[in-house]
C-alpha positions as CSV (number, residue, x, y, z in Angstrom):
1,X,54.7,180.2,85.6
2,X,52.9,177.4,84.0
3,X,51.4,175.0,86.5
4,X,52.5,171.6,86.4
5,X,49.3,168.9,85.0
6,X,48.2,166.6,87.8
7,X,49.7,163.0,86.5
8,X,48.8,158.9,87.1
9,X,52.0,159.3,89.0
10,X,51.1,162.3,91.0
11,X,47.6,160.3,92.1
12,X,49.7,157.3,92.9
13,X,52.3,158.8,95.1
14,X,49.8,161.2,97.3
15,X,47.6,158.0,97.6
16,X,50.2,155.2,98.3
17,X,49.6,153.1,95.0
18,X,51.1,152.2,92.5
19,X,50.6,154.2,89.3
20,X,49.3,150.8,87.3
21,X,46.7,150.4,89.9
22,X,45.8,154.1,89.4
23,X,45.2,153.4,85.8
24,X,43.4,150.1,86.2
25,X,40.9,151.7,88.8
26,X,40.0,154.8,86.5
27,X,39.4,152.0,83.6
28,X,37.4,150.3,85.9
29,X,39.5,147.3,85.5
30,X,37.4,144.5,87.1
31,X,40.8,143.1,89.6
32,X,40.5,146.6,91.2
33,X,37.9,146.7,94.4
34,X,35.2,149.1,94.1
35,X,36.8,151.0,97.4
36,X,40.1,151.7,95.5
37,X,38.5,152.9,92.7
38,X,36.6,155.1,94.2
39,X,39.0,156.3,96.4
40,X,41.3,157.1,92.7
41,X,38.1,158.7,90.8
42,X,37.5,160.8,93.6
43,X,40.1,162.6,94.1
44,X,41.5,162.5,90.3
45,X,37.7,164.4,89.7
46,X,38.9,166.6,93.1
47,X,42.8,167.5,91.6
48,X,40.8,168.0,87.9
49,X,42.8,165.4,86.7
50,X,42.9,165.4,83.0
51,X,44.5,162.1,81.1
52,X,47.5,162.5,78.4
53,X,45.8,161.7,75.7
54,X,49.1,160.9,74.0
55,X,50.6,159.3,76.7
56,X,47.6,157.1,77.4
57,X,48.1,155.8,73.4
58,X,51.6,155.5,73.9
59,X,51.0,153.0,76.8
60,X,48.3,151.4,75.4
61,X,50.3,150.1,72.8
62,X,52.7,147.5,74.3
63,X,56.5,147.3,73.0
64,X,56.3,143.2,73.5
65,X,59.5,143.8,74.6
66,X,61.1,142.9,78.2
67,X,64.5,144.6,79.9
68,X,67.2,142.0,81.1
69,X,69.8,143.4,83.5
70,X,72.9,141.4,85.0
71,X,76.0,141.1,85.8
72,X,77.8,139.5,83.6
73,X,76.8,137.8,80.0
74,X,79.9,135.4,80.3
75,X,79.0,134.1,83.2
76,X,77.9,130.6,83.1
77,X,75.1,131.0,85.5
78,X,73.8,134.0,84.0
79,X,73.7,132.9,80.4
80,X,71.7,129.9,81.6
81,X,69.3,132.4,83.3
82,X,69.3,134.4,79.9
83,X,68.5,130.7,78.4
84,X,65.6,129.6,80.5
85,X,63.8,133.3,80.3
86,X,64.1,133.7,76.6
87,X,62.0,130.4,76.1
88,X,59.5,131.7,78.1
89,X,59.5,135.0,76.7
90,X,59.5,134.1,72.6
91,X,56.8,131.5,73.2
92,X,54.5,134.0,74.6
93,X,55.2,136.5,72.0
94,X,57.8,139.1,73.3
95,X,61.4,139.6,72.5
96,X,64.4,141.1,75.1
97,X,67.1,143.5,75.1
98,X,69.7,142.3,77.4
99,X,72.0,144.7,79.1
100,X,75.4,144.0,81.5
101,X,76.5,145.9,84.1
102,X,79.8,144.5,84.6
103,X,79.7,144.8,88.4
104,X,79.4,148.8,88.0
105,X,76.1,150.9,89.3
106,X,76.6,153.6,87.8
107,X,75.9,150.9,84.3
108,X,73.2,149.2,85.9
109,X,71.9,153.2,86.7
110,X,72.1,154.0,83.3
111,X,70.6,150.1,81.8
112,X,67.6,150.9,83.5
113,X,66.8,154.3,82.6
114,X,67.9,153.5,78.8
115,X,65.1,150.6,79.2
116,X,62.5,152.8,80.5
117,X,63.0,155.3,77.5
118,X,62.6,152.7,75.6
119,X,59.3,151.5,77.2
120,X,59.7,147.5,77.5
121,X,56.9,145.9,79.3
122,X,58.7,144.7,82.2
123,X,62.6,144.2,83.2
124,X,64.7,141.5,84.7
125,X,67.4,142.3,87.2
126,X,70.3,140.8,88.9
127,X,71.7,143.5,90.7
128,X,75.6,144.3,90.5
129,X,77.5,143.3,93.5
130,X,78.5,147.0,93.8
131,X,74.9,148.6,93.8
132,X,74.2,150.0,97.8
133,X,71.4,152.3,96.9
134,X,68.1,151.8,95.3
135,X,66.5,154.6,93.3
136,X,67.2,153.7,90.2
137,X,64.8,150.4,91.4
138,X,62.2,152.8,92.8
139,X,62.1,154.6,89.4
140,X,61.2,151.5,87.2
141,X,58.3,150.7,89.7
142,X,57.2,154.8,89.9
143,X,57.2,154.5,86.2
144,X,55.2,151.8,85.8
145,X,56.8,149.0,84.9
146,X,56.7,145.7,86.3
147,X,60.0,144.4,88.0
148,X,61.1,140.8,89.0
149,X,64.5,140.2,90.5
150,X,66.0,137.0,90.5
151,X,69.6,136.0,92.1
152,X,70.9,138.9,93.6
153,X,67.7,140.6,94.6
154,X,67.0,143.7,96.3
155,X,65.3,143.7,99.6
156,X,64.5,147.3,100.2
157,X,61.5,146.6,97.4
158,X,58.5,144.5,97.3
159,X,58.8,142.9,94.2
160,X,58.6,139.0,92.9
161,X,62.0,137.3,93.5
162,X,63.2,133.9,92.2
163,X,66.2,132.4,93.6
164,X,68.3,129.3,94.8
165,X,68.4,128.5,98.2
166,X,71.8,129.8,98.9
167,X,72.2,128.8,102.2
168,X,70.8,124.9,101.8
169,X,73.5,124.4,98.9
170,X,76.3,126.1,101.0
171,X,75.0,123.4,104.1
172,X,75.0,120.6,101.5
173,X,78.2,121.3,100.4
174,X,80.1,121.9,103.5
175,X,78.5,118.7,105.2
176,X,79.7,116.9,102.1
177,X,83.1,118.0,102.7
178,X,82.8,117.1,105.9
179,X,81.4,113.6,105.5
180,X,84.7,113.1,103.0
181,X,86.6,113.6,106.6
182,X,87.5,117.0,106.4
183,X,87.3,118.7,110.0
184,X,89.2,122.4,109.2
185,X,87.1,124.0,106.4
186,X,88.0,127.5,104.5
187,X,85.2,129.5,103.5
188,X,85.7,131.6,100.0
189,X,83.1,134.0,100.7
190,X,81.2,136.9,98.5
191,X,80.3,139.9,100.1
192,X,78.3,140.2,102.9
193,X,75.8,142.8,101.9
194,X,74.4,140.4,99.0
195,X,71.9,137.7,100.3
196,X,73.7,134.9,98.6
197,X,77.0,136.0,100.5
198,X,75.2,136.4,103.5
199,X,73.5,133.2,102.5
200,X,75.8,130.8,101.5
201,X,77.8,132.1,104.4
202,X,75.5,130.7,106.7
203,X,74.8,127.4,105.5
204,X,78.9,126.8,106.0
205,X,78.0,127.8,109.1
206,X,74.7,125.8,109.7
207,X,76.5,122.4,108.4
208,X,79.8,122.9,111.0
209,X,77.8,123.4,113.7
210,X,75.4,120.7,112.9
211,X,78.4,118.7,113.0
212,X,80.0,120.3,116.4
213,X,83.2,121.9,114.8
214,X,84.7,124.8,115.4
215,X,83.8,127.6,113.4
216,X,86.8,130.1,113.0
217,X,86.3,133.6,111.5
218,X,90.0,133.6,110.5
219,X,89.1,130.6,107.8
220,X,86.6,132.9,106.3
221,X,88.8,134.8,103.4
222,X,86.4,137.7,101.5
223,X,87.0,136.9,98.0
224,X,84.9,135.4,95.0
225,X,86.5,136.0,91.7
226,X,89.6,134.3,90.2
227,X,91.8,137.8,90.6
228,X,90.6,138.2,94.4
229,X,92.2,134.8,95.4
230,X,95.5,135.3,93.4
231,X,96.0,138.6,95.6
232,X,95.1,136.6,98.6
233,X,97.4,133.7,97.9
234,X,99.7,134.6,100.6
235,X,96.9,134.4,103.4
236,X,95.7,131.2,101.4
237,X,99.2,129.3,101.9
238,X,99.7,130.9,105.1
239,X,96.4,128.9,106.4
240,X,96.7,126.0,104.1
241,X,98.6,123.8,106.6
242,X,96.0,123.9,108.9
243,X,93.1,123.1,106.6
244,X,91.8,120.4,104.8
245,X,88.7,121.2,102.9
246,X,87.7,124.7,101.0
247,X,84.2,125.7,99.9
248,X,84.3,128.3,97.7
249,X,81.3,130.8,97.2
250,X,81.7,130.0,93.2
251,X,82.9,127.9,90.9
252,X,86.1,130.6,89.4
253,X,87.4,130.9,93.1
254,X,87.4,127.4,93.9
255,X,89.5,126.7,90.2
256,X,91.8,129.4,91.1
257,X,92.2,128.7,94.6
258,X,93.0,125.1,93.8
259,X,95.5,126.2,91.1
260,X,97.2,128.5,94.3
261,X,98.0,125.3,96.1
262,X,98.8,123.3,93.6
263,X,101.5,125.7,92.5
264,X,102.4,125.6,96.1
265,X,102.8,122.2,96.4
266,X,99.7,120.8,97.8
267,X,97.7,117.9,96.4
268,X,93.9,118.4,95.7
269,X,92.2,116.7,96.9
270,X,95.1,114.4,99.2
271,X,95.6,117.3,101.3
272,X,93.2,119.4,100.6
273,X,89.8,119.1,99.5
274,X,87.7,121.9,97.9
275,X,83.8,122.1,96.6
276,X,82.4,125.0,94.5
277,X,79.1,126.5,93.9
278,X,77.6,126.8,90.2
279,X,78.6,124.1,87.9
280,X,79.8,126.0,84.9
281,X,81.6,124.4,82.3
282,X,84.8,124.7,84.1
283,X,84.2,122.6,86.9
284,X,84.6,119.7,84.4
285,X,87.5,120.2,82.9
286,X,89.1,121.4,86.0
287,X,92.1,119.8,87.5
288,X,90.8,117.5,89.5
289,X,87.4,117.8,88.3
290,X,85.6,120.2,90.7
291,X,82.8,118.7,92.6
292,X,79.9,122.2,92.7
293,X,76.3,122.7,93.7
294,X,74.2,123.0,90.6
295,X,72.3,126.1,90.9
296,X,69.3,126.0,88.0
297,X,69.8,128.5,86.3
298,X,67.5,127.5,83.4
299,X,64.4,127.2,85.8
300,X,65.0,130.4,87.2
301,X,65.1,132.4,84.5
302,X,61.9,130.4,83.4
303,X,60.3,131.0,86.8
304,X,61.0,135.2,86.6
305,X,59.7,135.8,83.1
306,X,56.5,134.0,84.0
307,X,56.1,136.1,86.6
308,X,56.9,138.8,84.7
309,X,54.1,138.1,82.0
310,X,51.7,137.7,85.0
311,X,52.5,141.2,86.0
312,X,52.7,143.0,82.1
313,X,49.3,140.9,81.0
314,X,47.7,142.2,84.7
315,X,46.6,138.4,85.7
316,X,48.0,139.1,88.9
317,X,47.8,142.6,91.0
318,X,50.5,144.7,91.4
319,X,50.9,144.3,95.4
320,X,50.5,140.7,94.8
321,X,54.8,139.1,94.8
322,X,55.6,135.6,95.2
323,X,59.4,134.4,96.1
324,X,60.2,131.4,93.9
325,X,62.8,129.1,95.2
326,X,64.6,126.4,94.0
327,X,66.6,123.9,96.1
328,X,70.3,123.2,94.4
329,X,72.1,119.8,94.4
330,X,75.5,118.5,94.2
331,X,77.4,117.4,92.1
332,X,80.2,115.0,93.1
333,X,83.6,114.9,91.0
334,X,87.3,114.2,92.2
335,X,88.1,117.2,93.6
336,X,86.5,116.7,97.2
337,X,87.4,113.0,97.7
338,X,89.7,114.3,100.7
339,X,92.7,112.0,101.2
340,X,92.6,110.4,97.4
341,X,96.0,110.6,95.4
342,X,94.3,112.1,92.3
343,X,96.1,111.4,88.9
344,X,95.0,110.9,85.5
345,X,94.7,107.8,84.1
């Protein structure tokens, strides 16, 4: 049987590092210490490690091409994301491929092996909301290419991560709502396994007990897209008598759930008052106009593809991650001025 050749990868996983810094140290790249690389030339010369001469011209010629992987393109969110990193990326010379999972893993699987064959430089992700296992994260990094999350992030992997602090915009809005008067909050929440569920979940959390109210599991309903709340409308109404103010983990559920009670005969925001999280388009043309927490979008997709580039150009080591945050604010519109008879003028 023909014997397997000894690869970068090979080195990297019996030595614990990753396969770029295998390269860099048997280039004598000048960010790798003397220690590593002769820890790397040693025992490549001991394994009679041979380079692929084809490979090593295949990756020496770089695709000036970056991965983007997310959930959803329509999102208003994620387009702003898409916004904010293409600037970055065109002015610096490279150009993306941009690829949507629609919520489903076995996509976002898939996405990310189709953009290693294709051997972009590095890859964006937002991971779907139904992704629970990691290899397919593992594989980019094993492979060599740089990897920044940024939203939903993964954090079984050390890797750079932008995002907005989910759990100060939740606190803001909740105390907001409860500086309009409101004393019974319902929480829309996403699910728990995602830091910004877990997240924003907290900062309601954080901002009732800052305030000494009570905070009541039953007011938490799990459900953050448009079609979630309309099959929870009966627990919705069932509660609504005892509520008056909603945060909802996004701007869609907060629309819908306000549409729910409207049709049910409660005025927003008279009897109810209700804040979202995002500030899409919608929230302005709601009815009333939703008050959100602006999330910038356009800064953090800026924010990941720099630190993309600093991984792809190598001015920056590969163990070397930095977690960009960025603080959201609100936005105040009708729809949370609790006890206000809202009509158009």
């Amino acid at each position: 049987m023909k014997s397997h050749p000894i690869t970068i990868k090979d080195i990297a996983r019996v030595l614990g590092i990753s396969p770029s810094t295998v390269s860099r140290a048997l280039k004598d790249h000048p960010d790798i210490s003397p220690k590593t690389k002769n820890l790397v030339k040693t025992f490549a010369e001991k394994v009679n490690y041979r380079p692929n001469a084809l490979a090593l011209s295949l990756r020496s010629s770089k695709t000036n091409t970056i991965g983007i992987v997310i959930p959803e393109i329509v999102h208003h969110f994620f387009s702003t994301v898409i916004s904010g990193i293409e600037d970055v990326a065109y002015g610096r010379g490279y150009n993306a491929i941009i690829c949507q999972t629609n919520e489903n893993y076995q996509r976002e699987v898939i996405d990310l092996q189709a953009l290693i064959d294709n051997r972009v430089d590095g890859i964006l992700v937002s991971m779907s909301k139904n992704t629970h296992e990691f290899t397919h994260f593992n594989n980019v990094k094993e492979n060599g290419i740089p990897i920044v999350f940024f939203d939903r992030i993964c954090e079984a992997l050390s890797t750079d991560r932008v995002i907005a602090d989910d759990f100060e915009g939740a606190r803001i809005a909740t105390r907001h709502l409860i500086n309009q008067g409101c004393k019974k909050i319902m929480h829309l929440a996403a699910p728990q396994h995602l830091l910004i569920g877990k997240n924003r979940k907290e900062g309601y959390y954080s901002a009732l007990k800052e305030s000494k109210l009570e905070c009541e599991e039953r007011l938490i309903l799990k459900c953050d897209t448009r079609e979630a709340v309309f099959a929870k409308a009966d627990d919705v109404i069932r509660l609504a008598s005892e509520i008056d103010g909603i945060f909802a983990v996004n701007d869609s559920t907060a629309i819908a759930v306000m549409q729910v009670l409207q049709r049910n005969g409660y005025k927003i925001p008279k009897d109810i008052a209700v804040v979202g999280f995002g500030d899409g388009p919608n929230a302005n043309i709601a009815y009333p106009p939703l008050t959100t927490v602006e999330q910038k979008g356009y800064d953090i997709g800026q924010a990941a593809m720099r630190l993309l580039i600093g991984h792809i150009e190598e001015t920056v080591e590969d163990d070397e991650f930095e977690t960009k945050i960025f603080t959201p604010e609100l936005v105040e519109r009708t729809s949370s001025q609790y006890g206000i008879d809202f009509t158009y003028k």
